[in-house]
One Martini backbone bead per residue (centre of mass of N, CA, C, O) as a GRO file, in nm:
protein
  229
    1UNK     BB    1 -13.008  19.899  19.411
    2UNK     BB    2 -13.121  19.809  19.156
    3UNK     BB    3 -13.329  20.048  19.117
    4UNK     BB    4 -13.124  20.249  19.091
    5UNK     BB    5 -13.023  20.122  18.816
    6UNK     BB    6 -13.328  20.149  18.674
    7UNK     BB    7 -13.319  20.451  18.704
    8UNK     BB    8 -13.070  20.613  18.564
    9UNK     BB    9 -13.095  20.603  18.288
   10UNK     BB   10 -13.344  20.772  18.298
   11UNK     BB   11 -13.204  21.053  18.442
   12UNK     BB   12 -13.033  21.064  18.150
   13UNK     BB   13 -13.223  21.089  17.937
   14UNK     BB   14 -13.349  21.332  18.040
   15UNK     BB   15 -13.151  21.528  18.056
   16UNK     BB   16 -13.083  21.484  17.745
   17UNK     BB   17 -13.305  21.587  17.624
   18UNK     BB   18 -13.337  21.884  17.793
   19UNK     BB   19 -13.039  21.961  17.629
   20UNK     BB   20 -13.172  21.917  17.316
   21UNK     BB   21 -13.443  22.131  17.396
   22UNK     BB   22 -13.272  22.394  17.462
   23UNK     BB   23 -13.095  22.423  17.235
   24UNK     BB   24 -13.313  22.437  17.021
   25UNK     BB   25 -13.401  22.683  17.111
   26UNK     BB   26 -13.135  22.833  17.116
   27UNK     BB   27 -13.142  22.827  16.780
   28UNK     BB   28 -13.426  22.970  16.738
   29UNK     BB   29 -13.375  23.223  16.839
   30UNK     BB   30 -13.086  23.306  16.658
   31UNK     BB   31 -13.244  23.304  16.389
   32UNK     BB   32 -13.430  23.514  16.433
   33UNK     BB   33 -13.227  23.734  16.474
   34UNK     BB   34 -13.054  23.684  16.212
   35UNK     BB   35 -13.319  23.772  16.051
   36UNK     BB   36 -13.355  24.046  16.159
   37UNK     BB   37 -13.081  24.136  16.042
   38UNK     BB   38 -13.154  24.084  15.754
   39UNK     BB   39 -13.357  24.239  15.708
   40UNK     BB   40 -13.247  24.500  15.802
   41UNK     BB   41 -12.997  24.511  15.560
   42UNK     BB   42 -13.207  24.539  15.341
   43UNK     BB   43 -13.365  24.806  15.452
   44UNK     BB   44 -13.095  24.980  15.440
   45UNK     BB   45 -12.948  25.293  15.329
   46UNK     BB   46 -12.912  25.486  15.607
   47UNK     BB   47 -12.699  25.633  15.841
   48UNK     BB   48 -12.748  25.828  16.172
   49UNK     BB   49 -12.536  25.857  16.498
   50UNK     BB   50 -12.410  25.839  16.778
   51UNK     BB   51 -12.066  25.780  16.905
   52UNK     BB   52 -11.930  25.542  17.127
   53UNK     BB   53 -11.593  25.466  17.223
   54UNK     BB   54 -11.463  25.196  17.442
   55UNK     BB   55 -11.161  25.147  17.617
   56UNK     BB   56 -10.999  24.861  17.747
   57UNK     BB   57 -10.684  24.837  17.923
   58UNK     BB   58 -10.580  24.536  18.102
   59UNK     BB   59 -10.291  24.604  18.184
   60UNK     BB   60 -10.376  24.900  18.298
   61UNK     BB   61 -10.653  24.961  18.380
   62UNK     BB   62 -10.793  25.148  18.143
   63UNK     BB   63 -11.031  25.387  18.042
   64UNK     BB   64 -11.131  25.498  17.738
   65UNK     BB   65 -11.353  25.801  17.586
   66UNK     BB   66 -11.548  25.832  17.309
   67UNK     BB   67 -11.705  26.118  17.084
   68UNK     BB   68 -11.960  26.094  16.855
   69UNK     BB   69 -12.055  26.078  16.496
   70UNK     BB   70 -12.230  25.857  16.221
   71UNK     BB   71 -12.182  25.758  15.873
   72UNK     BB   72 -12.384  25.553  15.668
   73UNK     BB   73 -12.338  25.381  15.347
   74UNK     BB   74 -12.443  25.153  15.163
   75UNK     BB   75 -12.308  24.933  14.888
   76UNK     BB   76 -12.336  24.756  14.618
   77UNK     BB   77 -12.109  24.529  14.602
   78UNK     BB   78 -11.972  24.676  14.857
   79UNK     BB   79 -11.873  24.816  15.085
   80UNK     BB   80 -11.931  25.053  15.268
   81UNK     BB   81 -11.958  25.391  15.382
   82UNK     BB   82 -11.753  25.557  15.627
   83UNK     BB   83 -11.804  25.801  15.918
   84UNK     BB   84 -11.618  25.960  16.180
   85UNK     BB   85 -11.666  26.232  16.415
   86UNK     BB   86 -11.449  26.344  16.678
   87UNK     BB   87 -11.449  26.457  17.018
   88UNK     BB   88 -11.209  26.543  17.220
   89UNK     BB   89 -11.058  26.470  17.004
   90UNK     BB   90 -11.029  26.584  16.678
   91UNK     BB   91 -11.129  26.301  16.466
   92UNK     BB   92 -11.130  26.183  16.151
   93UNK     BB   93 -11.318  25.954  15.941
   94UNK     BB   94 -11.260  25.694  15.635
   95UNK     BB   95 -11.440  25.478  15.454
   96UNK     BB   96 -11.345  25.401  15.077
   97UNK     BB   97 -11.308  25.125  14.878
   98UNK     BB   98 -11.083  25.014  15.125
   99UNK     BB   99 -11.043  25.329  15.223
  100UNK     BB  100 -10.845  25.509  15.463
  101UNK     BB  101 -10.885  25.808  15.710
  102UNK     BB  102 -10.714  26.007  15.886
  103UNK     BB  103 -10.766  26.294  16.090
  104UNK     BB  104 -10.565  26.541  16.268
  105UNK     BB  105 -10.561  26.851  16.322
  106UNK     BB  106 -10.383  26.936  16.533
  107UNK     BB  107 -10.136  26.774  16.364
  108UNK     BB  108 -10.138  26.767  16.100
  109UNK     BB  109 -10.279  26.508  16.008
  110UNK     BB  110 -10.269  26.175  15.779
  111UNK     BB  111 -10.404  25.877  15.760
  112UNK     BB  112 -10.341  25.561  15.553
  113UNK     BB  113 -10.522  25.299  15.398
  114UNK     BB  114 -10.596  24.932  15.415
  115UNK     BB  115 -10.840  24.811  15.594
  116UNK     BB  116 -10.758  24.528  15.630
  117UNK     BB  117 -10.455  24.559  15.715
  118UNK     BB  118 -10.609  24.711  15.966
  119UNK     BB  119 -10.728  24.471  16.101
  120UNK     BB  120 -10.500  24.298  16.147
  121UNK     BB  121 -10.316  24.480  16.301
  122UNK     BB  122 -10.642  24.624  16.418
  123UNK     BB  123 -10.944  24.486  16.552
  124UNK     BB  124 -11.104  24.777  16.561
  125UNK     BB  125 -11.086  24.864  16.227
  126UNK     BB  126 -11.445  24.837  16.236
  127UNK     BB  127 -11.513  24.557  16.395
  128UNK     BB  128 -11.799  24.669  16.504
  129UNK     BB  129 -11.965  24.773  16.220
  130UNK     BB  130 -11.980  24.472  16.042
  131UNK     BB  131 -12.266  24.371  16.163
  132UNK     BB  132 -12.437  24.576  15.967
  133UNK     BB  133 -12.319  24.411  15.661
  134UNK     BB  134 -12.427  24.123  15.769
  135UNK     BB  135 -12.581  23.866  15.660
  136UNK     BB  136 -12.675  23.525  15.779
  137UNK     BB  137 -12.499  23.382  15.626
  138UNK     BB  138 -12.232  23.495  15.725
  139UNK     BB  139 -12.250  23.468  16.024
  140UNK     BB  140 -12.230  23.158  15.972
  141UNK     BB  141 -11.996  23.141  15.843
  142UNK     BB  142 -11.771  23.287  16.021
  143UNK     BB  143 -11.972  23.199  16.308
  144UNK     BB  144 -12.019  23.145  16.660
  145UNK     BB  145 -12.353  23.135  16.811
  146UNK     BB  146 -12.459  23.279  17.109
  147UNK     BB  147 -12.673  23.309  17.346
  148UNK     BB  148 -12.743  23.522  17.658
  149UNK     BB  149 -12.989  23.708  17.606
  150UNK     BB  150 -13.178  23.986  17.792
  151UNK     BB  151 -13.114  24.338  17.743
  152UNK     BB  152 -13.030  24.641  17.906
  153UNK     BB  153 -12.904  24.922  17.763
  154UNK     BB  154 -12.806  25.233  17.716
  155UNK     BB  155 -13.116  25.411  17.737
  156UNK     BB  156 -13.332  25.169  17.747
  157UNK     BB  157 -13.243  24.907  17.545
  158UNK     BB  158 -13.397  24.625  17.433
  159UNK     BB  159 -13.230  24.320  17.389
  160UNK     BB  160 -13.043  24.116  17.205
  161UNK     BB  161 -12.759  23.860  17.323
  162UNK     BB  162 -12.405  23.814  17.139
  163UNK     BB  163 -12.224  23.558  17.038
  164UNK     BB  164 -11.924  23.584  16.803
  165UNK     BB  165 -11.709  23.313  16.718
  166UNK     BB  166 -11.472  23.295  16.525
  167UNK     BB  167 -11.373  23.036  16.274
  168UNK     BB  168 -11.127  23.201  16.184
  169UNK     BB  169 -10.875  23.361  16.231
  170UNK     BB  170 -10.850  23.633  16.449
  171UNK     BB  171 -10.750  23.967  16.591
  172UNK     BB  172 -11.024  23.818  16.794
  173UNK     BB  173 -11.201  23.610  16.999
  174UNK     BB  174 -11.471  23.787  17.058
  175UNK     BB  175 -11.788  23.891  17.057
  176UNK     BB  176 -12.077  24.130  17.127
  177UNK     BB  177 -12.405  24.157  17.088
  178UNK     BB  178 -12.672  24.418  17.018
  179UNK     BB  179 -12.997  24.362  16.941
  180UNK     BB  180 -13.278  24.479  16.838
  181UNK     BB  181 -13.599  24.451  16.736
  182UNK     BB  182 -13.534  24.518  16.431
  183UNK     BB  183 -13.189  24.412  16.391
  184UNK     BB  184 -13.036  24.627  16.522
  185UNK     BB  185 -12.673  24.670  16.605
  186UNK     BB  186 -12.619  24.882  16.855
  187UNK     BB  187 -12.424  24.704  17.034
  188UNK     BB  188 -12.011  24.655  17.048
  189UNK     BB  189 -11.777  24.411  17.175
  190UNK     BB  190 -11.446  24.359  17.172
  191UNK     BB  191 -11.227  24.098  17.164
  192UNK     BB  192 -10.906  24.045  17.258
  193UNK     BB  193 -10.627  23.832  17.313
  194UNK     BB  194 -10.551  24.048  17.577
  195UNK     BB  195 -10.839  24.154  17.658
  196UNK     BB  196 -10.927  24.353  17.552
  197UNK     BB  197 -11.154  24.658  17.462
  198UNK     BB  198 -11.444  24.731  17.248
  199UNK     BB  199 -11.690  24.965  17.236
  200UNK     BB  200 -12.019  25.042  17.003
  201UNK     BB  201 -12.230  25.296  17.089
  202UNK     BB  202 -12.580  25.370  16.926
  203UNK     BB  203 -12.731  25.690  16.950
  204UNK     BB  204 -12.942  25.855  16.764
  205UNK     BB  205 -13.132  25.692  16.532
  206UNK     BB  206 -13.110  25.747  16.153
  207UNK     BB  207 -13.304  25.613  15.892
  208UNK     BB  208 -13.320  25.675  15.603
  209UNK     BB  209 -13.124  25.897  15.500
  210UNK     BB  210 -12.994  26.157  15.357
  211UNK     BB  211 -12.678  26.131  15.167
  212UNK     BB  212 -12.347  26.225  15.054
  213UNK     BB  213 -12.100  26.103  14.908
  214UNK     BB  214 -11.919  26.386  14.994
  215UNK     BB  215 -11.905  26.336  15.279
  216UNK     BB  216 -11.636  26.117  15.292
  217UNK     BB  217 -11.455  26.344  15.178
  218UNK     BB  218 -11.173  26.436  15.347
  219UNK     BB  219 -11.058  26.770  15.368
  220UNK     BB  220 -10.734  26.891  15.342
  221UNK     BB  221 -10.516  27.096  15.423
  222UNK     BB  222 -10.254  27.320  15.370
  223UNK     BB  223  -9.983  27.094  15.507
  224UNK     BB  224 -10.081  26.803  15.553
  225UNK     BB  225  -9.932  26.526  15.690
  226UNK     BB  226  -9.917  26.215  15.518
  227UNK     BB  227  -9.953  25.874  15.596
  228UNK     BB  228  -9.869  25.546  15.509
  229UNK     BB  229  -9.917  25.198  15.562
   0.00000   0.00000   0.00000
């Protein structure tokens, strides 16, 4: 019994080694994964990508799936310019400024209003693209992030998974992010405090391709009644 006590201590002791050493690696992998997206987001002047973005809702079990292209042009010191337009039924977004545009041609409507008071919201109003345009230092500053793991996401593209929960209050629980070799978040997850889920998947991305910024302005027809946020 004594032996047993004098032993004790000791598979303790490694444990916590091997518990200390596994964390450390997983910091490790993080950093690489955060300087690859950062390296990214610095040599990124324009982006055009096909997007999905499936919706699922929680309390009744549904899932919602739209298809469409995305036009993303970062601007100096300022937001980025975004435009996503679907099919199915048809409806573009816009958002320059921190001011956002959406119509909806059938509708013969179209919503404006400023992206952050539509954030506070609906998290889901930007909050998948926003990790296209975060430093490394924003990441560590904003969130707390775990590593998942490798993943192959469709399409067949090979992936770094993390998991990204903010650390001051917002209006959802916790990201997780798929990030490819290059350190480009190919997709993105929302997960919201009542579990719904939004998901948002790139694919077919060309980069630092020539973009007008007058492609981000929605020209509204004729009589299309506008509503104000």
């Amino acid at each position: 019994m004594r032996n047993i006590y004098r032993v004790f201590p000791l598979f303790v002791a490694f444990g916590f080694i091997l518990f200390v050493s596994g964390d450390v690696q997983g910091q490790d992998v993080i950093n690489t994964i955060l300087k690859r997206m950062d390296d990214h987001n610095k040599s990124l002047t324009s982006l055009r990508a096909n997007v999905e973005m499936v919706k699922f809702n929680s309390q009744i079990n549904e899932t919602d799936t739209l298809n469409g292209t995305v036009a993303y042009l970062p601007q100096r010191n300022r937001d980025p310019f975004v435009r996503i337009d679907w099919r199915n039924p048809d409806e573009s977004m816009a958002i320059v400024n921190k001011e956002y545009i959406i119509f909806r041609p059938r509708l013969r409507q179209a919503f404006t209003g400023n992206v952050d008071k539509a954030r506070r919201g609906n998290p889901r109003a930007g909050s998948a693209l926003q990790f296209l345009n975060m430093s490394r230092a924003q990441l560590r500053q904003n969130f707390s992030v775990i590593y998942l793991g490798e993943a192959t996401i469709k399409g067949g593209v090979r992936t770094w998974h993390l998991k990204m929960t903010p650390k001051s209050a917002s209006g959802y629980k916790h990201a997780e992010v798929w990030v490819d070799s290059d350190g480009m978040p190919v997709q993105t997850k929302i997960v919201e405090s009542n579990d719904d889920t939004t998901t948002i998947l790139l694919s077919g991305i060309r980069k630092n391709v020539t973009i007008n910024g007058s492609e981000f302005k929605i020209n509204l027809p004729r009589g299309t009644k506008i509503v104000k946020a």
